[in-house]
Every structure is written in structure tokens, then in C-alpha cells.
N, C-alpha and C positions, 0 to 999 in steps of 0.2 A: 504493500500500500504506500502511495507517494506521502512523506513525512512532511511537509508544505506546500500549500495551496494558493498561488494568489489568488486574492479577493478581491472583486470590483465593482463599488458601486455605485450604480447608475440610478437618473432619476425615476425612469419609467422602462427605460431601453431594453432592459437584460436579456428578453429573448432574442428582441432583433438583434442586438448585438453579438450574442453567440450566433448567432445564425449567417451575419457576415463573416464573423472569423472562419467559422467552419467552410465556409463556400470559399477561403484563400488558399487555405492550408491542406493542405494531403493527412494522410492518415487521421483525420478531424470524425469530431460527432458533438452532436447534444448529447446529453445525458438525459440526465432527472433534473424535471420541474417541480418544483414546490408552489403552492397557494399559500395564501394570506387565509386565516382564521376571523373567526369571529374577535378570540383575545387579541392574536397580533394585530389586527384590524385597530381596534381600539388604542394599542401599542402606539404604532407606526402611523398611524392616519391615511393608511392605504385601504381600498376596497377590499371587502373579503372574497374571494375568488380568484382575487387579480394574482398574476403570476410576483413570486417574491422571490426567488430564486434559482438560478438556470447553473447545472453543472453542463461542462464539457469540455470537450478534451482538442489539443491541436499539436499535432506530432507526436501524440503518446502521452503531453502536458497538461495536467489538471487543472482547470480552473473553476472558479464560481464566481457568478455575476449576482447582484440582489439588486433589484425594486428598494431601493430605500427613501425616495423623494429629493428634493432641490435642496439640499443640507449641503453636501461637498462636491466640490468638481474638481477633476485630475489636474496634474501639473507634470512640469518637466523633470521634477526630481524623482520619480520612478518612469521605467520605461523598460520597452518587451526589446529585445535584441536579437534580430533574424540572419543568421549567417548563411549566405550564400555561396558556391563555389561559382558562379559565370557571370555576367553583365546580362546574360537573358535572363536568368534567374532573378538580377538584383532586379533589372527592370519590371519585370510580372510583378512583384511585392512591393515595390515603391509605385505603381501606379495604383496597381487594386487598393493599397491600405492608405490610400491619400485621396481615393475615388471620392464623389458625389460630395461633399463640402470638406475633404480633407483640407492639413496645410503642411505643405513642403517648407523647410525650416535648412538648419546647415550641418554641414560633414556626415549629411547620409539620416538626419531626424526626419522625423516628421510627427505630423495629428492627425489621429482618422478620424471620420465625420461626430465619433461619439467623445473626442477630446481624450483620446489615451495615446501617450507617446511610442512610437517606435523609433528602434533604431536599427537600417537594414546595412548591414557590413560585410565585404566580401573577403572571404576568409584570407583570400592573399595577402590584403591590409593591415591583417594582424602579424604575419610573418616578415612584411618587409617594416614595420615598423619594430619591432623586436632584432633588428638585424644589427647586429655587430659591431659593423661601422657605423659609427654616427651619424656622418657624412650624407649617407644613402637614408639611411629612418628620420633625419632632419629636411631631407629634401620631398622626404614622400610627407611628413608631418604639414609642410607647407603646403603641399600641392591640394591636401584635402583639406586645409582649413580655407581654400578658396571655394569650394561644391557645397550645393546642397546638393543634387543626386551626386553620387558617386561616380566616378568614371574607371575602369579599372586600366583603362590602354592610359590615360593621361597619369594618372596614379603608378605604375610600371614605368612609365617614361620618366617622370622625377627619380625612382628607383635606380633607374639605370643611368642617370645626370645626362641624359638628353631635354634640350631646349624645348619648353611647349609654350606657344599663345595663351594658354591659360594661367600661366602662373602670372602674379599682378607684380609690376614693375616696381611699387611700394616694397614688395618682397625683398628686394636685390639691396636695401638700403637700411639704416635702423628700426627699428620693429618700432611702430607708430601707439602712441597713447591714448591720442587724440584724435580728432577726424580732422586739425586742423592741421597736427602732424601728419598723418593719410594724406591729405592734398598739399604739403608741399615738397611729397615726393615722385610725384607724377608730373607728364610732359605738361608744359605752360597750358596748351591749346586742351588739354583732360581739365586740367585745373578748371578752368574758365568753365568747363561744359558741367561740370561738378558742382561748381560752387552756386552754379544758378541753382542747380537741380536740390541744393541742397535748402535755400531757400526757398523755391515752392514748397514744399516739401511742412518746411517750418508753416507758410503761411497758411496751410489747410490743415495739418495737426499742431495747434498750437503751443499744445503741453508736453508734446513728447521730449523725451530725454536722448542723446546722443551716447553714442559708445564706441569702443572700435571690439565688434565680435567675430572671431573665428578672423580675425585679421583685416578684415573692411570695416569699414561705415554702416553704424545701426545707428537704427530709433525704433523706442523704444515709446507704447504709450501704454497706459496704468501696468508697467512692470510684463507686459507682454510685447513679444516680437512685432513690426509694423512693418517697416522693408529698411530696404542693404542696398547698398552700391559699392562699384570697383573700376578702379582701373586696370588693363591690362594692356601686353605690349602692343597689340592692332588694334583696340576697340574699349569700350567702355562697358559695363553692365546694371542694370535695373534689376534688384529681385524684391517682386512683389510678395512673395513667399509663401504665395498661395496661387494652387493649379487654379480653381476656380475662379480668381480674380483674371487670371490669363485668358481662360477659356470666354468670359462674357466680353471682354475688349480683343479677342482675337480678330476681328475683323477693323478697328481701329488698328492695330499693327501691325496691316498690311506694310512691307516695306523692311519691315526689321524682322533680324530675324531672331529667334525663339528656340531656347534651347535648354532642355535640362530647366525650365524653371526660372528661368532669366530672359530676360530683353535687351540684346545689345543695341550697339547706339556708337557712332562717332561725331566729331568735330566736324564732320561732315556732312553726317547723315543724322541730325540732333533729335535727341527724343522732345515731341512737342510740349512747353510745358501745361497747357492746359489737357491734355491726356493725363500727366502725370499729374495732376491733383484729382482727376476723373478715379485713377488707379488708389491712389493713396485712399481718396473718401471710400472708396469701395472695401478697401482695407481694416478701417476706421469701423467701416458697420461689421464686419465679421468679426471683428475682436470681439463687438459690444452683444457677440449670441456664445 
């Protein structure tokens, strides 16, 4: 018999939520449902009848979800950990478990639509970050704190100290405290495209908090993620850090192109700022559910 069980509780969700997992994961099942009583009824303030408890299982891993009402909601400090061996693998489980109002977050996190964290890693990551030489686990360290999905070919190219577009040119220089350090270590013409971007930004969330996370530009509104920006050696990036916010202005950004969760953008090719507080308020209202 499994000696610990996570426990999770949701306001109303529990069966649909076993019921997503299980429809991700292989070797998966519901179990056993439990009803609410007349006592518990009276207990918990939930209907008698209504489903209180959902056991079931995902790869062989026991869990139980409960009906317990709008008392607690998840946070980033627990989280499920899926290791993967391939990039078709990571991708299947980073799209399915960020599906229908998940949110795509950084270095391989995310939120599925019921507010439980993952974190999907490809087993390589753990080997070449563990590797010997500093050198090589310092290079691959940097390469994923620029992703939110993971990449394993750019991730194995830092490994191997080949040159990618994706590592941010901030990298190559003292590790930044600040956002305002962050922008004065990028080319003059990023600068300038930045620092608008980062005033829009301010003038639609006007409380949010600045940071430098996973090595770029956050903000940060009521202690929750809101989006990131980066510079890199060809191009700039937007991440709104949520698929969802992508998918309803996807035909707004026609033109740029969309990758992994991000919106690039050049000096040249400037993301409009009125999209981008179109993007941000849309942001703004999904923190607030």
C-alpha cells in the first residue's frame, strides 16, 4: 500500500479534475468516489450527495482530490514533476496540462486550468546539469532559465558550448539585479524597443512590481506572475505566459512570429504598443479568476 498520498483540494472540481489527469497520463484511473452525508453536509457546507472525494491513480500514483469549497487555492510552492525522455513526449504534456485556460510560466512550469502546478522536465536536463564540468551545467543552467517550454536540441547545444539565438545577450555580461540593469546590457536599438515596452506595460498594470526572474524582466501583480521580456542576439521576446492569452490575439499577431509561448519582435519589426496593453489587460483579468 502506497505510504503517502497527495491530497488536493478543490473547490467543486475533484471529479472533473481526476478525470483530466487521467485522460493525460497512461496507466491512469479513477478510483473510488465518496459522497457528502447528511453530518458532513452540515460539517463542510456542501450538499449531501455531492461528490466529496475522488481517488485515482496516474502512472501507478495515488492521489485524492476533495470537494472542500473556496477556502484554499494552490500555489507555486508544491508542484507535480513529469519527466520525460523526448521533446514529443515533453510537448504532449506541456500542451495537454496547460490546455483550455492553463498558464505557461518558466524553465518548463506551468498551471492547469484547475491552478495546480507542474513541472514537465526532460530527463536529459537532469544529467547535463549534474555534469562534472561546471562549464557545461553552467551553460545548460543559463540556457533554461531563458524557456518557458523547454527545448531539448537548444538545451544540448548550450551542453555542448555551441552558439544559439536563444541565449539573451544580457547572459554574456554580469548577471542583472535589476530590469534596469537587464536593459543596459542589450544593443542600444533593444534598449529603446524595451524600455517603451516597458512603460506600456507600467501604464495598464499600475501596481505591478518589477523583478529580474529566471534571468529576464518580470512583473509581477498581487505576488502573481503577469508577463516577461528578453533580449536576444537576433530578436526581442514578449511572454505573455499564458497559451490562452496567445490563442484569442492570435490573429492580431499576424506578422510575428510565435513560439514556444513567446512573441518575438524586432527594432524593426516592433510589437504595436496598443496590442500590448490589449495583451497585458487580458492578463490582468486571468490572474483576477
Amino acid at each position: 500500500m502506497q505510504k503517502i498520498t497527495p491530497f488536493l483540494w478543490f473547490d467543486d472540481q475533484a471529479e472533473e479534475a481526476a478525470k483530466f489527469y487521467t485522460s493525460i497520463f497512461k496507466n491512469s484511473k479513477v478510483a473510488k468516489i465518496t459522497r457528502y452525508g447528511e453530518s458532513a453536509e452540515k460539517a463542510a457546507g456542501r450538499p449531501a450527495g455531492s461528490v466529496m472525494t475522488v481517488e485515482f491513480e496516474l502512472e501507478g500514483q495515488k492521489f485524492t482530490a476533495l470537494n472542500g469549497g473556496p477556502v484554499f487555492k494552490f500555489n507555486e510552492s508544491i508542484s507535480f514533476v513529469v519527466n520525460c525522455d523526448t521533446q514529443e513526449e515533453f510537448d504532449s504534456f506541456w500542451e495537454k496540462l496547460s490546455a483550455d485556460g492553463g498558464q505557461e510560466s518558466q524553465c518548463g512550469w506551468l498551471r492547469d486550468k484547475f491552478g495546480v502546478s507542474w513541472q514537465v522536465v526532460p530527463r536529459a536536463l537532469i544529467n547535463m546539469l549534474q555534469d562534472k564540468d561546471p562549464n557545461k551545467s553552467e551553460r545548460v543552467m543559463k540556457a533554461m532559465l531563458q524557456m518557458q517550454k523547454l527545448d531539448i536540441k537548444t538545451l544540448e547545444d548550450a551542453y555542448a558550448g555551441k552558439r544559439s539565438e536563444r541565449i539573451p545577450m544580457a547572459l554574456t555580461k554580469q548577471k542583472p539585479r535589476t530590469i534596469d540593469d537587464y536593459l543596459a546590457g542589450v544593443a542600444p536599438d533593444q534598449r529603446a524597443l524595451l524600455r517603451k515596452l516597458r512603460e506600456t506595460i507600467h501604464a495598464v498594470a499600475t501596481k505591478t512590481e518589477e523583478c529580474i526572474s529566471h534571468g529576464i524582466p518580470a512583473f509581477r501583480l498581487n505576488g502573481r506572475a503577469l508577463v516577461f521580456f528578453g533580449a536576444w542576439a537576433n530578436h526581442c521576446s514578449f511572454y505573455p505566459g499564458s497559451s490562452t492569452t496567445l490563442k484569442k490575439f492570435r490573429s492580431d499577431l499576424k506578422g510575428f512570429q510565435i513560439t514556444k509561448g513567446t512573441i518575438r519582435f524586432s527594432p524593426d519589426n516592433p510589437l504595436p504598443l496598443a496590442l500590448v496593453k490589449k495583451l497585458v489587460k487580458a492578463r490582468i483579468a486571468e490572474n483576477r479568476t
